[in-house]
C-alpha positions in Angstrom: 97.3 72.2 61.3 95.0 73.9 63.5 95.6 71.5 66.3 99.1 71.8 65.8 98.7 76.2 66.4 96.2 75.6 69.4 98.9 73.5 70.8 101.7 76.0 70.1 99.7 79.1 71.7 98.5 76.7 74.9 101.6 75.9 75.8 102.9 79.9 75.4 100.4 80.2 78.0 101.2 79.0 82.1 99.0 76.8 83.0 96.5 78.1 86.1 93.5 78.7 87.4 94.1 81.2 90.9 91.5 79.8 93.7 90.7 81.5 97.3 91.2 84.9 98.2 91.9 88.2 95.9 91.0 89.3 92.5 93.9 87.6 90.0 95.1 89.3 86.7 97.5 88.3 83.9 98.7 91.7 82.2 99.7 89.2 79.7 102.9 87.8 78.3 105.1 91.1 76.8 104.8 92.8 80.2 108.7 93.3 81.0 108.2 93.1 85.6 104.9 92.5 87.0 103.0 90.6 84.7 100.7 88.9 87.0 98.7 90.8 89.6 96.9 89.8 93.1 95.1 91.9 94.9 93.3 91.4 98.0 91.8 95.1 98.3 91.3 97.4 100.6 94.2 97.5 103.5 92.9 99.1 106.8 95.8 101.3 108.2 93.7 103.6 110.0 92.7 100.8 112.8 94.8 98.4 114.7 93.5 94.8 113.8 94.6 91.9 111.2 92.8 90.0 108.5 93.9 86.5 106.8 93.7 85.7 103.1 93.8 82.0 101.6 95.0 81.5 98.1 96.5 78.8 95.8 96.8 77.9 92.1 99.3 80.9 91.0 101.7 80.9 88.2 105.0 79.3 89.8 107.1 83.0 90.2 108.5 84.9 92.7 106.0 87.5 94.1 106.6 90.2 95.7 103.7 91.3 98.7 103.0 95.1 99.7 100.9 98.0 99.8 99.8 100.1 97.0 98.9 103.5 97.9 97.1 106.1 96.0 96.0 109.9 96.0 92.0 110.3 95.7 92.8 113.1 93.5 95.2 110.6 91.3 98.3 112.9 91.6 102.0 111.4 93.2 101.4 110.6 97.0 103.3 113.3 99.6 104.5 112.0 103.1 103.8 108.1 104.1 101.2 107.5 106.6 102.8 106.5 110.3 101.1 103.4 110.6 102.9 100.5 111.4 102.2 96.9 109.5 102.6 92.7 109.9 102.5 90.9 106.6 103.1 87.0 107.3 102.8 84.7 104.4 102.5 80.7 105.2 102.5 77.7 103.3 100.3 74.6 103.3 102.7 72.9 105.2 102.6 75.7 107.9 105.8 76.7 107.5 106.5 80.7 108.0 107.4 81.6 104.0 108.3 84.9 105.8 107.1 87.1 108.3 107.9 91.0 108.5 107.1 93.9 110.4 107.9 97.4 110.2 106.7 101.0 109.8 105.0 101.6 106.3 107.9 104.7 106.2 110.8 102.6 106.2 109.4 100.3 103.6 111.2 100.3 99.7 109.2 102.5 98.0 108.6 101.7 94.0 107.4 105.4 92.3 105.0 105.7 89.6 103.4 109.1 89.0 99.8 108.4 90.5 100.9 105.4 92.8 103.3 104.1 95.6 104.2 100.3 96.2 105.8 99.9 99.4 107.5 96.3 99.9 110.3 94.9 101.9 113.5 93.7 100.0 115.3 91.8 102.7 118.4 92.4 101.7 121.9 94.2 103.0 124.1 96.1 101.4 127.2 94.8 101.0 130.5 97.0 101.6 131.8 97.5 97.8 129.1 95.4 96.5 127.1 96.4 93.8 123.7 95.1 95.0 122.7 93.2 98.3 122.7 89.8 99.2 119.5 88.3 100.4 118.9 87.3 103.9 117.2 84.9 105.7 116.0 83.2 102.9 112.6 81.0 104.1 110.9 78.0 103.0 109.5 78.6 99.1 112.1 81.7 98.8 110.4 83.7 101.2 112.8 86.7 101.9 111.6 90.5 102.7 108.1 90.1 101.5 109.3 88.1 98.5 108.3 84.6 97.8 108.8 82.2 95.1 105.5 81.4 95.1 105.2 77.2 93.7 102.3 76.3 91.0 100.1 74.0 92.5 101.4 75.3 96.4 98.6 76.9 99.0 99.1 79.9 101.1 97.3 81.8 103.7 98.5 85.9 104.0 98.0 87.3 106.9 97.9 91.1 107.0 97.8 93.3 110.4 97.8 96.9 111.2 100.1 97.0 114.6 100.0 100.8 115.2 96.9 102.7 113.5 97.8 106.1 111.9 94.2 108.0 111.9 95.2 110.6 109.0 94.9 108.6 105.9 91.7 110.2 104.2 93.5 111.2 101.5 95.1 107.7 100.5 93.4 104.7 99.4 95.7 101.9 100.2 95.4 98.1 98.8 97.3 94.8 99.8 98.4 93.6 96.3 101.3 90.4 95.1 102.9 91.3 91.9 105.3 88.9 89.6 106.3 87.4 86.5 107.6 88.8 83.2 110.0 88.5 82.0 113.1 90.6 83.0 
């Protein structure tokens, strides 16, 4: 009987085990969007320059890459800093998953009270259309700075800071993936 539960609650779990880069969290199974968590920390916007993360072993779910901004006083963020950013995610068989660039103020902005993530959809709007179609879909999804990341599949993230914006002492900003749950 007990073998029978342990096998029951094992297999309610996704089978695992994040290597390489970033600190990995599952927020567990009930979370409704964003049950699993990557982040990579610290995102330099202040100073031109790029750094590369390696990473494999995640839950097979689309992901969604971006920057998380917060106030050091913990209240709602005011303007966006005017720094402009690469993100480029890859796969192990080199292929481009995607590959954007743009100004952190024209990023989609997702609001919280203490918090900001800033992603790009990769989408157009569709006259009389309710949503937006994706575009350019990529190898493994890869759309915006989505990806339908595969179990098992290995990545490499490149991030870059294209054009600095020297007045960010009042944000702390992190490079973060979020996915899973399950609306």
């Amino acid at each position: 009987m007990r073998a029978a539960l342990l096998a029951i609650l094992l297999a309610a779990v996704p089978a695992f085990a994040h290597k390489g880069d970033g600190a990995f969290t599952d927020h567990g199974p009930s979370g409704a969007l964003h049950r699993f968590e990557l982040d990579f920390g610290p995102a330099d916007l202040e100073r031109t320059g790029s750094r590369e993360y390696r990473f494999g072993d995640l839950p097979g779910e689309e992901f969604v890459f971006g920057l998380r901004l917060t106030t050091a006083g913990g209240g709602k963020p005011g303007a966006l800093p005017a720094a402009t950013v690469r993100i480029t995610l890859t796969n192990e068989k080199d292929e481009v998953v995607f590959d954007m660039t743009d100004e952190v103020a024209n990023l989609v902005r997702s609001e919280s009270s203490k918090e900001w993530f800033l992603y790009q959809r990769g989408t157009l709007k569709l006259p009389g259309a309710a949503g937006g179609e994706r575009l350019s879909v990529g190898p493994d999804g890869g759309w915006g700075s989505y990806a339908s990341i595969r179990q098992g599949g290995s990545y490499r993230l490149t991030f870059e800071t294209v054009k600095a914006d020297t007045r960010l002492a009042k944000f702390a900003v992190r490079l973060v993936a979020l996915g899973g749950g399950w609306k």
